[in-house]
Structures are given as structure tokens and as C-alpha cells.
VEXLO-218049 format. One record per residue (C-alpha): x, y, z. Coordinates in Angstrom, 1 decimal, decimal comma, padded with zeros to 4 digits, always signed. Layout:
{east:X | north:Y | up:Z}
...
This chain:
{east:+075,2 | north:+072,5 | up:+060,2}
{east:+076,3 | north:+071,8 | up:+063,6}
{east:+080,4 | north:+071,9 | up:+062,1}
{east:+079,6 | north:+075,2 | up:+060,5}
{east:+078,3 | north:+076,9 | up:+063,4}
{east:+081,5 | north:+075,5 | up:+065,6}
{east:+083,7 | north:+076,8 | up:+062,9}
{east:+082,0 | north:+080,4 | up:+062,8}
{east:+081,9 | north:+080,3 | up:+066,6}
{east:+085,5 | north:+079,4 | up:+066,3}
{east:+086,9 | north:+082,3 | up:+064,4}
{east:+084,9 | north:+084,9 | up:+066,6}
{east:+086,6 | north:+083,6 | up:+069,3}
{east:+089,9 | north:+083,9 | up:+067,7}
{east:+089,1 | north:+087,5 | up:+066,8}
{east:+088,1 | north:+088,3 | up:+070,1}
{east:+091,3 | north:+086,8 | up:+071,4}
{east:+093,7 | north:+088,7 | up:+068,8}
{east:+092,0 | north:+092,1 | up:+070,2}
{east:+092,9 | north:+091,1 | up:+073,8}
{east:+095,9 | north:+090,3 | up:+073,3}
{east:+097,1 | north:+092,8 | up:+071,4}
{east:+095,5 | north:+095,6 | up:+073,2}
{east:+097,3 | north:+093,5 | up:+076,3}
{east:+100,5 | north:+094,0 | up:+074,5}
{east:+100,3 | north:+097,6 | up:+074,3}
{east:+099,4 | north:+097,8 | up:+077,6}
{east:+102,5 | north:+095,7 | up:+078,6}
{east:+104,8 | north:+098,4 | up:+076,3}
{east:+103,7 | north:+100,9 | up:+078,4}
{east:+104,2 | north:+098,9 | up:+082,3}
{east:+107,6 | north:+097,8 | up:+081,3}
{east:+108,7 | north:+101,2 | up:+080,3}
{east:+109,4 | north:+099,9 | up:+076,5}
{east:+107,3 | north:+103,3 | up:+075,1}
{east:+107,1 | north:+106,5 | up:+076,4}
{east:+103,7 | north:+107,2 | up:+078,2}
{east:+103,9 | north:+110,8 | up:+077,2}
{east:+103,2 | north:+110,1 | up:+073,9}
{east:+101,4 | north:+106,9 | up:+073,9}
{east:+098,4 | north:+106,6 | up:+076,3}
{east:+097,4 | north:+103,9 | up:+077,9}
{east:+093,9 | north:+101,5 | up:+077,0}
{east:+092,0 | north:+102,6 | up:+079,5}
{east:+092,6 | north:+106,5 | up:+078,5}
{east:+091,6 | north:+106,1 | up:+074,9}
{east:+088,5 | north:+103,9 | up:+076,1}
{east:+087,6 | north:+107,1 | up:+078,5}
{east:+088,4 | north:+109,6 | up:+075,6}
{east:+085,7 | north:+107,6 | up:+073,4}
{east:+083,0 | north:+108,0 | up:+076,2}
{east:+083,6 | north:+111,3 | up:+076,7}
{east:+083,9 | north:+112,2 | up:+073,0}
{east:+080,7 | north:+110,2 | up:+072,4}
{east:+078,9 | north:+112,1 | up:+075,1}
{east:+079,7 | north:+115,5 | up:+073,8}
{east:+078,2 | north:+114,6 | up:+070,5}
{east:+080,3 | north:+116,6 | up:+068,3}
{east:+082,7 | north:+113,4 | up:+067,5}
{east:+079,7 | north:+111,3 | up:+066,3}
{east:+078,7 | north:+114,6 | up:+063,7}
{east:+082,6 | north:+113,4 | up:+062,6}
{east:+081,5 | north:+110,1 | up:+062,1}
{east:+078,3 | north:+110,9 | up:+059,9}
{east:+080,4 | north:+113,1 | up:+057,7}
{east:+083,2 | north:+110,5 | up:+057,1}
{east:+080,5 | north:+107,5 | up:+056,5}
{east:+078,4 | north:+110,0 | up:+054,1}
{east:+081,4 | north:+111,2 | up:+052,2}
{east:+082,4 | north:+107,7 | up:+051,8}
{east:+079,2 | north:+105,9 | up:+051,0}
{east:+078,3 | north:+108,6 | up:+048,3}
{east:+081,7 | north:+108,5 | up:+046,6}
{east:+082,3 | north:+104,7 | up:+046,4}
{east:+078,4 | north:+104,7 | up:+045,4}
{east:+079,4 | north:+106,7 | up:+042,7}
{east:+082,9 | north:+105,2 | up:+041,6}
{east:+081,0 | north:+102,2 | up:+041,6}
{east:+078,1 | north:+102,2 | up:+039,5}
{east:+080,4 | north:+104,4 | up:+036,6}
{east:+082,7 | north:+101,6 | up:+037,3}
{east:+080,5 | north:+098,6 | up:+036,8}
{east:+078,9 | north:+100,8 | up:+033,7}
{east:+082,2 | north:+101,3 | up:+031,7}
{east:+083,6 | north:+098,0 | up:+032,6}
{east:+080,6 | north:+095,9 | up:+031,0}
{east:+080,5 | north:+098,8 | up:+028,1}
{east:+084,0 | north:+098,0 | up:+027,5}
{east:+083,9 | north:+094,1 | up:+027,9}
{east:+081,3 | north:+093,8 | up:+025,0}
{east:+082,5 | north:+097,1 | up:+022,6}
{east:+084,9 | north:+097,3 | up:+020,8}
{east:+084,2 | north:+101,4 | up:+020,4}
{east:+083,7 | north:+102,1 | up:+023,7}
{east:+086,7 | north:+100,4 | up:+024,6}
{east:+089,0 | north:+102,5 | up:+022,1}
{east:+087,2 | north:+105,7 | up:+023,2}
{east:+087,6 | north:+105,1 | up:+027,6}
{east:+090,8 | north:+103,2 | up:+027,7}
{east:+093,3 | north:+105,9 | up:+026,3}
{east:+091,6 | north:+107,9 | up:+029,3}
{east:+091,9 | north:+105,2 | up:+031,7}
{east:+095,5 | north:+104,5 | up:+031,6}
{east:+096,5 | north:+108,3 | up:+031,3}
{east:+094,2 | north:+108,9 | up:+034,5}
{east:+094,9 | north:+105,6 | up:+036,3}
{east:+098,4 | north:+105,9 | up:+037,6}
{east:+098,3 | north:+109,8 | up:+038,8}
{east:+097,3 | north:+108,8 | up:+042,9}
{east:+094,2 | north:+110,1 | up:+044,0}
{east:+095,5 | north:+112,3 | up:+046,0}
{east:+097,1 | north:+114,4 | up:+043,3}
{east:+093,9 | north:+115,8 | up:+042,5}
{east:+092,9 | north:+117,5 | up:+046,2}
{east:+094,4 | north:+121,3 | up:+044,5}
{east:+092,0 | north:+120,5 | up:+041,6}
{east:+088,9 | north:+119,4 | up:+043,7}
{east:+089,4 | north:+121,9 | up:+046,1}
{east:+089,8 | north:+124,3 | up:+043,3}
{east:+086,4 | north:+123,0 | up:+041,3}
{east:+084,2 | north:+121,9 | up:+044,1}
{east:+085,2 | north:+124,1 | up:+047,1}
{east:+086,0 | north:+123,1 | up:+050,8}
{east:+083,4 | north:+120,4 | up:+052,3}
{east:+081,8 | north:+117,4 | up:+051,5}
{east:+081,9 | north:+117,7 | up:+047,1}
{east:+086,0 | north:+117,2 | up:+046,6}
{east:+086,1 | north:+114,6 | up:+049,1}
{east:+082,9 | north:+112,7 | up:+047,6}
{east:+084,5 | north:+113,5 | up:+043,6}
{east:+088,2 | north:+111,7 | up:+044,9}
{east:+086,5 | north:+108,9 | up:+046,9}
{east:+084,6 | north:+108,0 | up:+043,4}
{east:+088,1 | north:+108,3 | up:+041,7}
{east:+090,1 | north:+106,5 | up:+043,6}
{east:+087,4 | north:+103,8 | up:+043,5}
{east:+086,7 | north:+103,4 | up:+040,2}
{east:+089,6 | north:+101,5 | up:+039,3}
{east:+090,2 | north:+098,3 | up:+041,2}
{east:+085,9 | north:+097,9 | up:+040,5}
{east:+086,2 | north:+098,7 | up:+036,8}
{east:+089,2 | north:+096,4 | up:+036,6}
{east:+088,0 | north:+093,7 | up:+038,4}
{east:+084,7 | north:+093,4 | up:+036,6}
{east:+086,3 | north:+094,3 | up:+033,2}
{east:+088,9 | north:+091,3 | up:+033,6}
{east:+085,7 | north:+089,1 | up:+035,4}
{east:+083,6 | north:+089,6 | up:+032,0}
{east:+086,5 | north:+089,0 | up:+029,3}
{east:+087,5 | north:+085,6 | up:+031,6}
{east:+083,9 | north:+083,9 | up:+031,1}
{east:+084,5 | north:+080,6 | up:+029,5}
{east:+082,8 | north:+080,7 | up:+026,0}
{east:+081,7 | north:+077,5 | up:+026,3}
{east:+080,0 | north:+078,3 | up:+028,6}
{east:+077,7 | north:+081,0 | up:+027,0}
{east:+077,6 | north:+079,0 | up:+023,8}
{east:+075,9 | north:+076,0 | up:+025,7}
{east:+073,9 | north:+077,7 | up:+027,0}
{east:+072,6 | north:+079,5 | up:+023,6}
{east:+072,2 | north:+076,1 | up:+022,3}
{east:+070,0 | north:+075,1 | up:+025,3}
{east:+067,9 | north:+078,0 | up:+023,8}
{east:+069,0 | north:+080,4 | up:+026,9}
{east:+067,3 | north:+084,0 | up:+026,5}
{east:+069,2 | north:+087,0 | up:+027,3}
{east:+067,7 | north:+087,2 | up:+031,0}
{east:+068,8 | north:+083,8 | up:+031,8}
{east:+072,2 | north:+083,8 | up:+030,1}
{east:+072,9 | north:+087,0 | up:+032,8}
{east:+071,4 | north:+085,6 | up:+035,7}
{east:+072,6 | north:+082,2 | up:+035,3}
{east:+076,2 | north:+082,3 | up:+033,5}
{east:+077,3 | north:+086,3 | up:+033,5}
{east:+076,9 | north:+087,1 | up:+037,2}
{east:+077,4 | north:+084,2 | up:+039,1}
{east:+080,6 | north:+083,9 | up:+036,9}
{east:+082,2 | north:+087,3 | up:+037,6}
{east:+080,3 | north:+087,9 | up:+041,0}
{east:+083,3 | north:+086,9 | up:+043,2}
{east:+086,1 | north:+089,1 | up:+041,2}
{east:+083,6 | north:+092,0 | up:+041,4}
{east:+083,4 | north:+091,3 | up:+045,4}
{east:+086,8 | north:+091,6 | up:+045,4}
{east:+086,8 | north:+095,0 | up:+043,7}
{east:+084,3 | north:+096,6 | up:+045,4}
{east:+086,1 | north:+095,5 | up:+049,0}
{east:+089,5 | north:+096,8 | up:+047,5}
{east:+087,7 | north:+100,0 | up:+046,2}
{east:+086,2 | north:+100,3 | up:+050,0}
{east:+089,2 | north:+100,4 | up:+051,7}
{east:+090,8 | north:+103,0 | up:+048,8}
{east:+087,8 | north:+104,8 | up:+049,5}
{east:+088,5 | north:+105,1 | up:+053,3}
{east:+092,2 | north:+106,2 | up:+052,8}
{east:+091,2 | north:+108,9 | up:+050,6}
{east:+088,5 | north:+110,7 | up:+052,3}
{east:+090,7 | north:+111,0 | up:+055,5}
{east:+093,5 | north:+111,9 | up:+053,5}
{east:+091,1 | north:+114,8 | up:+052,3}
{east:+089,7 | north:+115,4 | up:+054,8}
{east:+093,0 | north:+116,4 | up:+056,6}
{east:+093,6 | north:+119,6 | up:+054,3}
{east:+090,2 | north:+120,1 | up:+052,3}
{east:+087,4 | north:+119,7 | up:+055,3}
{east:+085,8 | north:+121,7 | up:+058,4}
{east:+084,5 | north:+118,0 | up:+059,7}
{east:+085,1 | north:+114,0 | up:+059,5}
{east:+087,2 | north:+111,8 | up:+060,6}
{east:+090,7 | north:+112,7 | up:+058,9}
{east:+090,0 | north:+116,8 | up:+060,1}
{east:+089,3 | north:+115,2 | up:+063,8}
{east:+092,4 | north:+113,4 | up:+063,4}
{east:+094,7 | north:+116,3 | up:+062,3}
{east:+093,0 | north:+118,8 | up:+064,9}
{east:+093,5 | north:+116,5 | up:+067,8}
{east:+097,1 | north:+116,5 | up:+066,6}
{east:+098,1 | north:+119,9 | up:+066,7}
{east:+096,6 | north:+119,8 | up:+069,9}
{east:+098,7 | north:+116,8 | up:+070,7}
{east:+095,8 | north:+115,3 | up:+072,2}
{east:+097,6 | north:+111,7 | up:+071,2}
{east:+094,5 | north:+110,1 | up:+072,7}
{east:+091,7 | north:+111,5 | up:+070,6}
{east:+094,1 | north:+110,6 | up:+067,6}
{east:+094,4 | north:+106,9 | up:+068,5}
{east:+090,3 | north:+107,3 | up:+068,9}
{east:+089,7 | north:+108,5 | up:+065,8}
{east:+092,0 | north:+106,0 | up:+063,9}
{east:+090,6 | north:+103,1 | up:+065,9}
{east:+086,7 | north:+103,9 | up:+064,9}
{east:+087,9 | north:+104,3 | up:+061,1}
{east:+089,4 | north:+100,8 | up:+061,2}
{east:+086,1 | north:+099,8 | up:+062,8}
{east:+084,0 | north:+101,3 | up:+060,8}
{east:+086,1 | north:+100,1 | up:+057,6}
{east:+086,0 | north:+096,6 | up:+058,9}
{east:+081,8 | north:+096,7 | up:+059,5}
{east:+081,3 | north:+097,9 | up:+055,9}
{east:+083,7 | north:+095,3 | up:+054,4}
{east:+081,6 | north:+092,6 | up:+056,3}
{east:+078,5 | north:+093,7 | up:+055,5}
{east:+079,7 | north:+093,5 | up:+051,8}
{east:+081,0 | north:+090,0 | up:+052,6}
{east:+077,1 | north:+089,3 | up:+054,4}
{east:+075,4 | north:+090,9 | up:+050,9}
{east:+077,4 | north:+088,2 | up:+049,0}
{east:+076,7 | north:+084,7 | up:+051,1}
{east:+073,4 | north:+086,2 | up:+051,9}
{east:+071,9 | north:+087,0 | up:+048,4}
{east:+074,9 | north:+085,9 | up:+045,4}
{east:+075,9 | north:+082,4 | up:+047,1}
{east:+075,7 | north:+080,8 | up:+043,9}
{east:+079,4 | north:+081,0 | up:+041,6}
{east:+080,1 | north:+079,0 | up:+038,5}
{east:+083,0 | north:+077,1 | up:+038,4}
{east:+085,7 | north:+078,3 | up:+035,8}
């Protein structure tokens, strides 16, 4: 226990360190004249555009509408993804009906369909929500579909022999089995889901991150940019974590295959 906690306390001090030094490095661009200060700012005047955008209250409204748009859509692309992928793993009809669809829909890039959402669903929160589910779906329905059809049959066969009911064949053999693949999916699906919803959120949206970003831009305030970008890669990298927590937390068991 003792080696565990050393090795945790370990990588939070590397982090830590990494951040230092790399916001040192940027600092160290700008003293020696390497990058022109009048378009990069220094540490210290992002840190004081973060107080003062925090204090005015508006920013966090940003954040609130990012995370919501978010959270909704890769709720969404999740639970249809999970759905179809086990629907598909174990039928044979529902696999010839969804998978022409999937492959037509699956390489177009999310971002093709802003015209149609915006056309559909209107500025504001519903085309960002409908594109964060889409772009999504795919890496969690693929992972989970590929995680079900990989389970070792000998497994599930002796397991029915050891007179295994249909609860304890999912709790003990399915899920622990495909649970770290579907991890995977649903931490690929959450960073998708980030890049899309600032994406739309640059042309479709009167609030969030991505319309902070792009206003701050044409105001050329290069600060507030470098803000904005700094609290999605934060926010990105709590969620991701907290995925990461869920999964040694609750789903620490995994079969070996």
C-alpha cells in the first residue's frame, strides 16, 4: 500500500512539474525575444484575464453551456451507442439492418453536418448537442461492438456448464470482459465530443466555449483566447479522469483474455 501511494504521489509530482516547466518555457520565449509579445502574452496576463473573466461572471455562463452541451450529447451518443453495439453483437437482423447505415454515416466528419443541424434544430444548444452525440457514437459503438464479438467462448460455455444464469453470465464474464475496451471508447468519444461542440459552437452558437473563443478573436484579445483554450483542456482532462476514477473505483475487476 505504502509503494502504491509513493507511486501515485510520484506521478502528481511529475505532472505538477511538466506544468511548471512548460509554462516556464513559454515564459522564457517571450524574455529572450524568441516570440513576439504582441501576439503572445505573457503567464501572468492570461492568469489575470482568468480572474477578471471569472469575476465578471459572464465567462463561467460559457463554461456551463460548453459542459451541458457536452454532457448531454456524449450522454446521448453513448447510451444509442452501447444499445446498437450489443443489439448488433448478438443479431444477426439487427446487424444487416444498422450497419449499411453505419458505414455510409461513419466516414462523413461530424462537422459536415453543422448546415444540416443548424438547418433542423436552429442556433443554440440542440445542433451542438445532436453533433456531439454523432460524433460520439462511433469509437463507443465500435469499441463495445468489437469488445462483445472478442469474448472467449470458452469462456461463456464454462460457465453455462457451471449452471451460470443469465444475470451471472453478464455480471461475471460479459462486462468485466469488454469493460476496459468500452473505457477506452467512451474516453475517445469524450475528447471527440469536446472538439466538436467548440467547433460548433464557433459558427452555430450565441454562448460556450468555442463562441468565447472566436469572439475574443476578432477582438484580438489573444489573452482571453489562450484562456478559453486552457479551461477546455482542463475541463477535458477532469472529465477523462473522473471516467478513469468511475472504472478503478466501481469496475476494478477485468477477465483475462
Amino acid at each position: 500500500m505504502e509503494s502504491n501511494l509513493l507511486k501515485s504521489l510520484g506521478r502528481h509530482v511529475a505532472g505538477i512539474a511538466s506544468i511548471i516547466l512548460g509554462i516556464t518555457a513559454w515564459q522564457a520565449l517571450l524574455s529572450f525575444g524568441l516570440v513576439n509579445a504582441n501576439f503572445l502574452p505573457t503567464p501572468l496576463d492570461v492568469f489575470k484575464s482568468l480572474v477578471e473573466l471569472i469575476q465578471d461572471g459572464t465567462f463561467i455562463g460559457d463554461i456551463f453551456s460548453s459542459i451541458t452541451r457536452v454532457f448531454l450529447g456524449f450522454l446521448g451518443g453513448a447510451i444509442i451507442g452501447l444499445i446498437i453495439a450489443a443489439l448488433n453483437a448478438y443479431s444477426g437482423i439487427s446487424t444487416r439492418i444498422t450497419t449499411p447505415w453505419i458505414e455510409i454515416i461513419r466516414p462523413i466528419p461530424p462537422l459536415a453536418w453543422i448546415p444540416i443541424a443548424i438547418l433542423f434544430f436552429g442556433l443554440g444548444d440542440k445542433p451542438a448537442i445532436f453533433l456531439v452525440s454523432l460524433g460520439s457514437f462511433f469509437p463507443i459503438y465500435t469499441n463495445t461492438y468489437q469488445a462483445i464479438k472478442n469474448i472467449p467462448d470458452k469462456y461463456l460455455h464454462t460457465a453455462k456448464v457451471l449452471g451460470a444464469n443469465t444475470k451471472l453470465l453478464l455480471l461475471d464474464i460479459i462486462i468485466p470482459s469488454i469493460l476496459p475496451r468500452v473505457i477506452t471508447g467512451l474516453k475517445i468519444g469524450l475528447g471527440i465530443s469536446w472538439m466538436i461542440v467548440i467547433t460548433a459552437e464557433l459558427v452555430g452558437a450565441t454562448s460556450g466555449l468555442g463562441y468565447f473563443i472566436e469572439l475574443n478573436r476578432l477582438l484580438l484579445r489573444v489573452d482571453n483566447v489562450i484562456v478559453g483554450m486552457l479551461v477546455i483542456g482542463a475541463i477535458g482532462y477532469a472529465m477523462n479522469t473522473l471516467i478513469s476514477f468511475v472504472e478503478k473505483r466501481f469496475f476494478h475487476y477485468q477477465v483475462a483474455v
